[in-house]
One Martini backbone bead per residue (centre of mass of N, CA, C, O) as a GRO file, in nm:
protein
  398
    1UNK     BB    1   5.458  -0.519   4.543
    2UNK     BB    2   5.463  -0.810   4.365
    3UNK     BB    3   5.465  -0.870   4.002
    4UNK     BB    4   5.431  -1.073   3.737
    5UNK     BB    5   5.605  -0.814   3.564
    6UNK     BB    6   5.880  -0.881   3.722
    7UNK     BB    7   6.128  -0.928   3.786
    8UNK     BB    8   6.275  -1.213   3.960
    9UNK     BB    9   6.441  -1.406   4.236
   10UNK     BB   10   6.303  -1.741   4.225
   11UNK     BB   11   6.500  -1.876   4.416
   12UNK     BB   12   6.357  -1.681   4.678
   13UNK     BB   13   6.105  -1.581   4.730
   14UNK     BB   14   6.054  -1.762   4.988
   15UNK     BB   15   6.216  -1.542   5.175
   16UNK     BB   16   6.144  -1.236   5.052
   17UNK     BB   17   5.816  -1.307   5.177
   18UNK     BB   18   5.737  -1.502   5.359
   19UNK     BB   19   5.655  -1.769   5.243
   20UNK     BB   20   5.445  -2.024   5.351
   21UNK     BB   21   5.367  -2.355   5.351
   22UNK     BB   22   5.033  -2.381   5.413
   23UNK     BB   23   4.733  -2.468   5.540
   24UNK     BB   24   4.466  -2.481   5.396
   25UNK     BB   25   4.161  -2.326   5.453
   26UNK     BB   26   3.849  -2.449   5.448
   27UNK     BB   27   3.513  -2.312   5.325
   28UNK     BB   28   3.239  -2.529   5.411
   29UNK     BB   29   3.003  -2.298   5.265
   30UNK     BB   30   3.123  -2.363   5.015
   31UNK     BB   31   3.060  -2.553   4.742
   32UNK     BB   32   3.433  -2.614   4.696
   33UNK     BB   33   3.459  -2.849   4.904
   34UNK     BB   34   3.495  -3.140   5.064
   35UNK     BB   35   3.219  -3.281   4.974
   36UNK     BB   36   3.257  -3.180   4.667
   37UNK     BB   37   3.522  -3.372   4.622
   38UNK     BB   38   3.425  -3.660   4.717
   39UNK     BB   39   3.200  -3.638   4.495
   40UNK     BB   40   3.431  -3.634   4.237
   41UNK     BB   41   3.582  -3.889   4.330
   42UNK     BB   42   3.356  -4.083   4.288
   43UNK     BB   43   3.208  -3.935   3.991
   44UNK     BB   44   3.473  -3.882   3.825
   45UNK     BB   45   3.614  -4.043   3.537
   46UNK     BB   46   3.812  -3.895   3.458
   47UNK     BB   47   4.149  -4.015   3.281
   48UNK     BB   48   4.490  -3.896   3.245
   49UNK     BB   49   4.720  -4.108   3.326
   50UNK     BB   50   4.784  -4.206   3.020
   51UNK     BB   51   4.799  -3.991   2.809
   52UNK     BB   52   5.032  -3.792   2.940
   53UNK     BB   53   5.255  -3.954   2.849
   54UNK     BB   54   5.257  -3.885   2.569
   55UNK     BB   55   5.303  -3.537   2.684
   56UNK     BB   56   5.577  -3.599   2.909
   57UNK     BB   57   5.356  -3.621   3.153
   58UNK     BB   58   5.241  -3.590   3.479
   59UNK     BB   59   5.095  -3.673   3.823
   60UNK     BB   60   5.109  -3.508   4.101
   61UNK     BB   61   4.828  -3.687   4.129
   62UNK     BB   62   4.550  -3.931   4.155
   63UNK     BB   63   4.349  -3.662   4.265
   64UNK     BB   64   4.130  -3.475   4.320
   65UNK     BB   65   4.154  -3.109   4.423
   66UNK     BB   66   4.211  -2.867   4.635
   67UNK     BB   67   4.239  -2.517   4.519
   68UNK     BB   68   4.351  -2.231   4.559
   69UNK     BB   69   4.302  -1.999   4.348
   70UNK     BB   70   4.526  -1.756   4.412
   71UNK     BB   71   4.736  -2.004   4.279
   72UNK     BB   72   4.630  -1.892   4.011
   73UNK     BB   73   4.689  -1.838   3.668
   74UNK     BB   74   4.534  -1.669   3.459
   75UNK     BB   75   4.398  -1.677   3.141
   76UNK     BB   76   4.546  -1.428   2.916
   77UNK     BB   77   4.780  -1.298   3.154
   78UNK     BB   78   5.047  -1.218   3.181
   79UNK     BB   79   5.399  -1.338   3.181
   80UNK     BB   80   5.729  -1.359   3.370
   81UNK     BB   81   6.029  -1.444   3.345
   82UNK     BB   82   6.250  -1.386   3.605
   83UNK     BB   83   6.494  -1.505   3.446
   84UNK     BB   84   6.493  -1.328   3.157
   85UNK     BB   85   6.199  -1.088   3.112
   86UNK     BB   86   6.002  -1.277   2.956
   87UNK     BB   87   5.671  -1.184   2.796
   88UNK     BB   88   5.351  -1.320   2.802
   89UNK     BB   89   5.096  -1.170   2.698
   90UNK     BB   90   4.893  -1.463   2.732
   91UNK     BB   91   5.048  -1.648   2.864
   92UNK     BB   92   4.915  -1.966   2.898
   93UNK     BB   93   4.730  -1.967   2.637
   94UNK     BB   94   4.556  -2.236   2.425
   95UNK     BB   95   4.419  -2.040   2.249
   96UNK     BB   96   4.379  -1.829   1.989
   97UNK     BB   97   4.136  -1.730   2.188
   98UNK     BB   98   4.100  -1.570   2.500
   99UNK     BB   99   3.826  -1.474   2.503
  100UNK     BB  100   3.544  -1.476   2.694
  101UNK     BB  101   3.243  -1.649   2.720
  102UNK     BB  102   3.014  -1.523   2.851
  103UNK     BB  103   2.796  -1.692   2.845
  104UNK     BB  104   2.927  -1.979   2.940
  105UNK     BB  105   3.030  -1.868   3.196
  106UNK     BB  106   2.705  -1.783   3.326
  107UNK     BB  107   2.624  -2.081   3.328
  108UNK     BB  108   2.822  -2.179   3.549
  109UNK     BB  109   2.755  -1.987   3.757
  110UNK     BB  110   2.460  -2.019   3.800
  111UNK     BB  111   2.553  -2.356   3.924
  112UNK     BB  112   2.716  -2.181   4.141
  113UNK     BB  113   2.452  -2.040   4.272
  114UNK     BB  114   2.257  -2.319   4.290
  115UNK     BB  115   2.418  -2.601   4.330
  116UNK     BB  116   2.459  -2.722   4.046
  117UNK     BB  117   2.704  -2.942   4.029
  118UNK     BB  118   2.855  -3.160   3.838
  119UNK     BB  119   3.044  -3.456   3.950
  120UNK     BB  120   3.102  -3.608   3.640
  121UNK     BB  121   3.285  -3.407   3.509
  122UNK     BB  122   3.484  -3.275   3.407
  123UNK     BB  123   3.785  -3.100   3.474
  124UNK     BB  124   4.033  -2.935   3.566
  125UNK     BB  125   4.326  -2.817   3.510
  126UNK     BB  126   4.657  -2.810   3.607
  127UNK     BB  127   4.996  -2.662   3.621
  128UNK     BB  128   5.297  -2.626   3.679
  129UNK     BB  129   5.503  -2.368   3.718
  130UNK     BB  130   5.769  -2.304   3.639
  131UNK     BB  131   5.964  -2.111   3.850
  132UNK     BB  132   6.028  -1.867   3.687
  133UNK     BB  133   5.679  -1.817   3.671
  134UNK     BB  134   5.667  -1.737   3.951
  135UNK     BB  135   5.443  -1.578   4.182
  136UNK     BB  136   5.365  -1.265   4.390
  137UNK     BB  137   5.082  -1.138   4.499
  138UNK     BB  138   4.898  -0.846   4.593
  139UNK     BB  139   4.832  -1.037   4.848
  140UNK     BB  140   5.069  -1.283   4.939
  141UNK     BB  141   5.057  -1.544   4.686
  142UNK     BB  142   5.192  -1.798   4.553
  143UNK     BB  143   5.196  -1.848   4.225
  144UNK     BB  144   5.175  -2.232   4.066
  145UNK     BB  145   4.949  -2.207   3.839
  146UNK     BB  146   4.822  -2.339   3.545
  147UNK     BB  147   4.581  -2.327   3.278
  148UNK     BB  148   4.482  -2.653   3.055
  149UNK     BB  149   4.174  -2.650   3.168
  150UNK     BB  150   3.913  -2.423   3.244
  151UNK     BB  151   3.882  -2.074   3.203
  152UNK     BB  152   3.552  -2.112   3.267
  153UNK     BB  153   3.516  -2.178   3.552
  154UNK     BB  154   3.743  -1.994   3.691
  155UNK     BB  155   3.572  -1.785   3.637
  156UNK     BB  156   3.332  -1.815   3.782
  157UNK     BB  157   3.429  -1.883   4.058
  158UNK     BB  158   3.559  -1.611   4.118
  159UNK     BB  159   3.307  -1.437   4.075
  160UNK     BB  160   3.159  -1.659   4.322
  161UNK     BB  161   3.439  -1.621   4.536
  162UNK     BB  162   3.580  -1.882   4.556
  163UNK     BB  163   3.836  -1.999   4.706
  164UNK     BB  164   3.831  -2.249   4.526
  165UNK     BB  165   3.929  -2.592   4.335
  166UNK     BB  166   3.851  -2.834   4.105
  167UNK     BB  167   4.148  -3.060   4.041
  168UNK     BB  168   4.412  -3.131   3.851
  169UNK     BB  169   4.788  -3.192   3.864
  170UNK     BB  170   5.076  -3.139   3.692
  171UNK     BB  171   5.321  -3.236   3.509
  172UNK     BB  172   5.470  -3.000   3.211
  173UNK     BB  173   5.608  -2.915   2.977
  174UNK     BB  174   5.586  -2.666   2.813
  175UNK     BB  175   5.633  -2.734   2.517
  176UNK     BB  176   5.348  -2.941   2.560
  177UNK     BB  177   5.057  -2.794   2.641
  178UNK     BB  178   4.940  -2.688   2.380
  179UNK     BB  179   4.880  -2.962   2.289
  180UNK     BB  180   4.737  -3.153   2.494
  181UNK     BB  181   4.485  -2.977   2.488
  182UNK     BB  182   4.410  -2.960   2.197
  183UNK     BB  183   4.394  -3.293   2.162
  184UNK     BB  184   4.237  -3.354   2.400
  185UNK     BB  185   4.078  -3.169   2.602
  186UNK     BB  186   3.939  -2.947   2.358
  187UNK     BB  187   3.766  -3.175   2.286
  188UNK     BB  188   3.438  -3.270   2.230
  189UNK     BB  189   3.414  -3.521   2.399
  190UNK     BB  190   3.556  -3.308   2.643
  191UNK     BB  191   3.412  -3.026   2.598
  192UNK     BB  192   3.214  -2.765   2.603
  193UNK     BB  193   3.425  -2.591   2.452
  194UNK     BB  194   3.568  -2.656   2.188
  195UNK     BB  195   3.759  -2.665   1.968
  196UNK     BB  196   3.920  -2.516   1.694
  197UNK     BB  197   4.105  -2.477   1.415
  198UNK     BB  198   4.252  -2.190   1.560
  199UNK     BB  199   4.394  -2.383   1.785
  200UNK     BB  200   4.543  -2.603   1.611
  201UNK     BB  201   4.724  -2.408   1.480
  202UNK     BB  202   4.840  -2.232   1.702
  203UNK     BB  203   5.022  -2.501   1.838
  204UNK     BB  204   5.148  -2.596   1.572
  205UNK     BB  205   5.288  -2.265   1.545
  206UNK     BB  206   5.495  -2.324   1.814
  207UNK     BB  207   5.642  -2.557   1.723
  208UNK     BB  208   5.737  -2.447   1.457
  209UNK     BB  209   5.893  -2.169   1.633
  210UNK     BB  210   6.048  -2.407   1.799
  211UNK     BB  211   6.356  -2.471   1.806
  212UNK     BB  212   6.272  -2.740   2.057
  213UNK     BB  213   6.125  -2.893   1.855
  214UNK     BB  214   6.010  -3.169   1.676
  215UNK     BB  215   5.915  -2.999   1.422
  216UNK     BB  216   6.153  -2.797   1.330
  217UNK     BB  217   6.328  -3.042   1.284
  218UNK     BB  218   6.205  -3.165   1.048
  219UNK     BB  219   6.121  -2.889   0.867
  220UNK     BB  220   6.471  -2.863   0.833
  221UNK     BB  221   6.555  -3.123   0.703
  222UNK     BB  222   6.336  -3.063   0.440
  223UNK     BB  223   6.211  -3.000   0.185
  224UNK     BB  224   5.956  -2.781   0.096
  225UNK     BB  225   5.753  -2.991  -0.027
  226UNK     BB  226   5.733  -3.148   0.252
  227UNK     BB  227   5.590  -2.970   0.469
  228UNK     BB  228   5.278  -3.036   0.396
  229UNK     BB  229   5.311  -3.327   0.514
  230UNK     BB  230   5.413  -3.270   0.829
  231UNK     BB  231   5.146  -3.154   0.878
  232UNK     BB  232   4.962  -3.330   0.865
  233UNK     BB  233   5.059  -3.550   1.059
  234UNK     BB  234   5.013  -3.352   1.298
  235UNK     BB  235   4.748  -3.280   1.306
  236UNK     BB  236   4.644  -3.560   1.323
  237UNK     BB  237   4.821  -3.568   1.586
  238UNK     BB  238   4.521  -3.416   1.722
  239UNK     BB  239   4.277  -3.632   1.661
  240UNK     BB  240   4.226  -3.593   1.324
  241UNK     BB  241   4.092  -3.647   1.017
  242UNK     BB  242   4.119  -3.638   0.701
  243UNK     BB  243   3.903  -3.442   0.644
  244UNK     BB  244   4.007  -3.226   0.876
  245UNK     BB  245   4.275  -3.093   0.779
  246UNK     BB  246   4.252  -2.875   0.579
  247UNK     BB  247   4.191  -2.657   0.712
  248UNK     BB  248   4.426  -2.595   0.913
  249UNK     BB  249   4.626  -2.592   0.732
  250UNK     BB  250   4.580  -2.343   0.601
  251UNK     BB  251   4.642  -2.175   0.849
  252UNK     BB  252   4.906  -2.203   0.839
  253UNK     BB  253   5.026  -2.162   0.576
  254UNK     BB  254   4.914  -1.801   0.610
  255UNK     BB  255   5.133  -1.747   0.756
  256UNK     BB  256   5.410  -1.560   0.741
  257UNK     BB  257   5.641  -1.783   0.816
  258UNK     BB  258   5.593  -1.973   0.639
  259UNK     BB  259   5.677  -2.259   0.419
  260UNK     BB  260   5.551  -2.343   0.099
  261UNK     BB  261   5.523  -2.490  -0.210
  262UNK     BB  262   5.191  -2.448  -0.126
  263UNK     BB  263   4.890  -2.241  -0.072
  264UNK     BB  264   4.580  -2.293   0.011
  265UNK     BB  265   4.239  -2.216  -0.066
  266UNK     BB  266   3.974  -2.079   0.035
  267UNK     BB  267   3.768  -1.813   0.081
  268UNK     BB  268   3.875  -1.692   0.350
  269UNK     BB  269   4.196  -1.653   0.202
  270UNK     BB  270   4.087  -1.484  -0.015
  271UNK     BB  271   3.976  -1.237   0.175
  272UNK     BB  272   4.261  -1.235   0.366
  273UNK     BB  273   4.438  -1.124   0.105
  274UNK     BB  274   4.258  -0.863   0.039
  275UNK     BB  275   4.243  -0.700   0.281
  276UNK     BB  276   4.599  -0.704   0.267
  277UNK     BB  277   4.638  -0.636  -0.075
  278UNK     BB  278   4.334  -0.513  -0.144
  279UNK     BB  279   4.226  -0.223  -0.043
  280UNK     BB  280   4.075  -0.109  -0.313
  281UNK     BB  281   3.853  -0.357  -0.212
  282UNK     BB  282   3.515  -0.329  -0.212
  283UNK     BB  283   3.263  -0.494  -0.114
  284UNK     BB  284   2.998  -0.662  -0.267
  285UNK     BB  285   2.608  -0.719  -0.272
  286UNK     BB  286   2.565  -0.774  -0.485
  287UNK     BB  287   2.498  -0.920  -0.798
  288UNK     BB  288   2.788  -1.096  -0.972
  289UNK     BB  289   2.942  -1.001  -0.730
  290UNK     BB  290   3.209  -0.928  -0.463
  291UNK     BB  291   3.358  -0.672  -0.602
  292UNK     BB  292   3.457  -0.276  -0.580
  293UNK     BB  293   3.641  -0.056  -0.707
  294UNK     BB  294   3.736   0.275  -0.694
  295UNK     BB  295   3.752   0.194  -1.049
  296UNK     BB  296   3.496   0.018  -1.107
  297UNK     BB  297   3.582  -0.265  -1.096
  298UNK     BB  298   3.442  -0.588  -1.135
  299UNK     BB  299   3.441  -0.884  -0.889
  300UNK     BB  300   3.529  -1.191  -0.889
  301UNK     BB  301   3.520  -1.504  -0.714
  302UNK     BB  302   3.720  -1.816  -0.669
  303UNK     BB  303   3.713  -2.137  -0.771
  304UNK     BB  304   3.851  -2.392  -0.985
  305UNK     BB  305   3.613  -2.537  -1.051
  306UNK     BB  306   3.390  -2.669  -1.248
  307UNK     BB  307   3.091  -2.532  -1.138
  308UNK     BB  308   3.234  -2.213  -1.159
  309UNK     BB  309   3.238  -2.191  -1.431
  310UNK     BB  310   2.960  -2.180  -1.478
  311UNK     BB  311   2.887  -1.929  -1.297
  312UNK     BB  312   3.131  -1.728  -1.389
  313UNK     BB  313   2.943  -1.702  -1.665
  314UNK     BB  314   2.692  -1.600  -1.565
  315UNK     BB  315   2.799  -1.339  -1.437
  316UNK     BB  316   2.946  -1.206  -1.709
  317UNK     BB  317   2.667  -1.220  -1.878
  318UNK     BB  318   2.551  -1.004  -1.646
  319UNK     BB  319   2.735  -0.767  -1.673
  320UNK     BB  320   2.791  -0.682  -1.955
  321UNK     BB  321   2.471  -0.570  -1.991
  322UNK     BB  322   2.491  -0.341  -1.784
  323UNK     BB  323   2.779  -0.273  -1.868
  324UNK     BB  324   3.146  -0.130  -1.959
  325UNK     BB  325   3.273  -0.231  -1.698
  326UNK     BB  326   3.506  -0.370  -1.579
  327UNK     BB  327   3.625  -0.739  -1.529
  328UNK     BB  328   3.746  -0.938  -1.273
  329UNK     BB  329   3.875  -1.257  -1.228
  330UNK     BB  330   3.939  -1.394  -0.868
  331UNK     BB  331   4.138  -1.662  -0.847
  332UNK     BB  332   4.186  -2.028  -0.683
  333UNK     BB  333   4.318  -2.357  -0.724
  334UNK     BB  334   4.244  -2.614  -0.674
  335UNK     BB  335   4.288  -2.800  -0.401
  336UNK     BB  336   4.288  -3.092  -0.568
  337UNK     BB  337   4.527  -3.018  -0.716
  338UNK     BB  338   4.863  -3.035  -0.875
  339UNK     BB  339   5.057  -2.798  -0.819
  340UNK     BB  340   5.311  -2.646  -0.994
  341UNK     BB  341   5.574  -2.469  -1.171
  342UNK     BB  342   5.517  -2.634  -1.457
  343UNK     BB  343   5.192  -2.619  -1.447
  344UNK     BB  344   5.017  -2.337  -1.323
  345UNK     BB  345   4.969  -2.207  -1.647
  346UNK     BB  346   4.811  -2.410  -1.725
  347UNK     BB  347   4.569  -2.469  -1.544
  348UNK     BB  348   4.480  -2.136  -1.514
  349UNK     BB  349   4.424  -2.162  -1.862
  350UNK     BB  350   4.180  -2.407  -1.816
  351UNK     BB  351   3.986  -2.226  -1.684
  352UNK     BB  352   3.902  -1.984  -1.835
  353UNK     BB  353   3.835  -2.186  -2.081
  354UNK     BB  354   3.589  -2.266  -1.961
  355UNK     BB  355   3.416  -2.019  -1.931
  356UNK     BB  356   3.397  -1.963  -2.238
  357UNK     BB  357   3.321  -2.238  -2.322
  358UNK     BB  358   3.026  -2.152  -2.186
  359UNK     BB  359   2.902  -1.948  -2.307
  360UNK     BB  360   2.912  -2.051  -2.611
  361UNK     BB  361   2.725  -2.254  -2.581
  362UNK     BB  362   2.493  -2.104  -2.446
  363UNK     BB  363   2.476  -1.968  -2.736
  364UNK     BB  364   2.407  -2.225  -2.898
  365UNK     BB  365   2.151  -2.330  -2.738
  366UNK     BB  366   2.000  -2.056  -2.761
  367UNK     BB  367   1.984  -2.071  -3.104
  368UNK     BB  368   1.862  -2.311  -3.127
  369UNK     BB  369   1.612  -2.307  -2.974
  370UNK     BB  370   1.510  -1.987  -3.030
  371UNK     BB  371   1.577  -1.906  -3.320
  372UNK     BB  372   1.639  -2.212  -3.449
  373UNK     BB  373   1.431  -2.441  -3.358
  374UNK     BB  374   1.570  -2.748  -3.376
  375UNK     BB  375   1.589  -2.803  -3.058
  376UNK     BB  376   1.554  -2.969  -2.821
  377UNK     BB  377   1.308  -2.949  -2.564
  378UNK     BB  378   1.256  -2.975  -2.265
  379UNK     BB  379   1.140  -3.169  -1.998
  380UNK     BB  380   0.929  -3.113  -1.676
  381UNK     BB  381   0.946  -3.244  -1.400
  382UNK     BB  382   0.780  -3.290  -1.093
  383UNK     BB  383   0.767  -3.328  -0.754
  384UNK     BB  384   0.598  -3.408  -0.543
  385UNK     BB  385   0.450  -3.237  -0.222
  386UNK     BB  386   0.157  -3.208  -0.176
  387UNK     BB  387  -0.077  -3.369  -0.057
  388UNK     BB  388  -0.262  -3.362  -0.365
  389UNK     BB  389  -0.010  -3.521  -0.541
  390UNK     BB  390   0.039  -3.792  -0.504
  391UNK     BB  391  -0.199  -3.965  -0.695
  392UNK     BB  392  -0.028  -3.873  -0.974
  393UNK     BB  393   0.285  -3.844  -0.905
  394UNK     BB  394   0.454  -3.672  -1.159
  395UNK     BB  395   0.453  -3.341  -1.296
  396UNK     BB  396   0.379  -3.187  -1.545
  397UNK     BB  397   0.523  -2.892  -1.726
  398UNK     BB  398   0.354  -2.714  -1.978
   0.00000   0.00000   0.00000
């Protein structure tokens, strides 16, 4: 029986195996049947056939159908096109991460062991899989859908047996179905399960490396200084607010294939090119530091940012009292700052001369005050909080 994993003569497909397109015999004993069908299509307001025009996909219904499970490719499965031989390891998953929340499916399952299915909810989405990526499977149903959105309803109806799914059914390019799910469908406002940054990051990571994409052509006709604009905008034409560009960004930055002439850190991927390039530093839960190297050495982690001189100065000289084993500040320049081939070596040493900066004072200050006593020393008011605090106001700490 031929699988999914083997290349086939997809042109003949339906010869070779004697598929022949029958009418599916629906099974009105089960939940996704006839009945509610109709009444998802009564209830269900979800909408999709005007953005799909902006992702050059189009409706191959303008109703919800009832498909076959068996003729859908789940998500996240191998896939092979049969005519290249080229194997898709994850399928179409558009998710960063392919793995099932069992919870959230067991949720959904839960519901449809109940019969208690929300009829006004958004659905699967379904696409066409082009020609070269049908097949038939080791039951003798052709396959010819992907999955667009809906990877957990899919799978828990499956789990519970049923014949069908409840679907919009699409065509739209390849190379075109991983914006679509992530910009539109996996947006908070429309799924149970949201994108996450690392969903709408690996979407533009395929355009990016997709020598036949709109994204591909922009990023080789500009200097690399520009390339860092052009992800903010494609970002953002995902429907990112400003606020919340950077973080997606950065995961760009960071893949290996990627060229920008500067990649910005938060905590986060200076973790994770620690991990990558520093193995023989290992994680410390002590208090002021954050590794601590094979050969002893204490290393602080920090972005320069002007709050984190005062934290790494106080660091320092609490690690300097405990031992005389080295210590290193291992630093990421402001993520807001300007930085340059230019600037760079002098940025990065106006943040340690800060951090000197602070400890001299510090020491001048406890000089003057518990030494030389002649700094003033402030007062301490502390705000009312318990209920019997009240009626006089601001508490002087003597």
């Amino acid at each position: 029986m031929t699988t999914p994993n083997m290349i086939q003569d997809y042109s003949t497909l339906d010869e070779i195996f004697g598929v022949q397109d029958e009418q599916h015999v629906i099974n009105e004993n089960l939940l996704f049947n006839s009945d509610m069908l109709n009444r998802c299509r009564e209830d269900c307001k979800q909408d999709i056939s005007k953005i799909i025009v902006k992702y050059k996909g189009a409706m191959i219904d303008n109703q919800l159908q009832l498909v076959d499970i068996r003729t859908v490719h789940p998500a996240g499965k191998e896939i092979t096109n049969n005519k290249t031989g080229e194997v898709l390891p994850k399928g179409f998953q558009v998710r960063a991460d392919h793995n099932i929340d069992i919870g959230h499916k067991d949720a959904i399952l839960n519901d449809i062991f109940n019969t208690d299915w929300n009829t006004a909810a958004n659905t699967i989405v379904l696409f066409r899989l082009p020609k070269e990526y049908q097949y038939v499977n080791n039951q003798g149903i052709k396959v010819i859908w992907g999955i667009l959105d809906g990877t957990h309803r899919y799978r828990a109806a499956a789990d519970a047996n049923q014949e069908n799914i409840i679907s919009w059914l699409v065509d739209m390019n390849i190379d075109d179905i991983y914006k679509f799910a992530c910009a539109e469908l996996n947006r908070s406002k429309y799924s149970a399960k949201s994108r996450t940054d690392r969903d709408t990051a690996a979407a533009i990571l395929r355009s990016y490396k997709n020598p036949n994409s709109e994204l591909f052509a922009k990023i080789n006709n500009v200097e690399e200084c520009e390339v860092n604009s052009i992800l903010i905008e494609e970002i953002k034409s995902y429907n990112y607010d400003r606020r919340s560009v950077n973080a997606v960004l950065r995961i760009i930055q960071h893949d290996p294939d990627v060229t920008v002439d500067r990649k910005q850190y938060s905590s986060a991927e200076m973790k994770n090119y620690i991990s990558e390039h520093k193995i023989d530093w290992i994680e410390d839960s002590g208090d002021n530091l954050d590794y601590l190297t094979k050969k002893g050495v204490r290393v602080i982690l920090t972005q320069a940012i002007a709050r984190n001189a005062v934290i790494v100065a106080h660091d320092i000289c609490l690690l300097t009292q405990r031992s005389n084993a080295p210590i290193v500040v291992a630093f990421a320049t402001d993520i807001n700052s300007k930085l340059t081939p230019e600037n760079a070596q002098a940025r990065r040493e106006q943040f340690r001369e800060k951090v000197y900066a602070v400890i001299k004072d510090m020491g001048r200050g406890y000089k003057a005050m518990f030494e030389d006593c002649d700094a003033v020393n402030p007062s301490w008011l502390c705000f009312p909080e318990l209920a019997d605090e009240f009626a006089d106001g601001m508490i002087n700490l003597m």
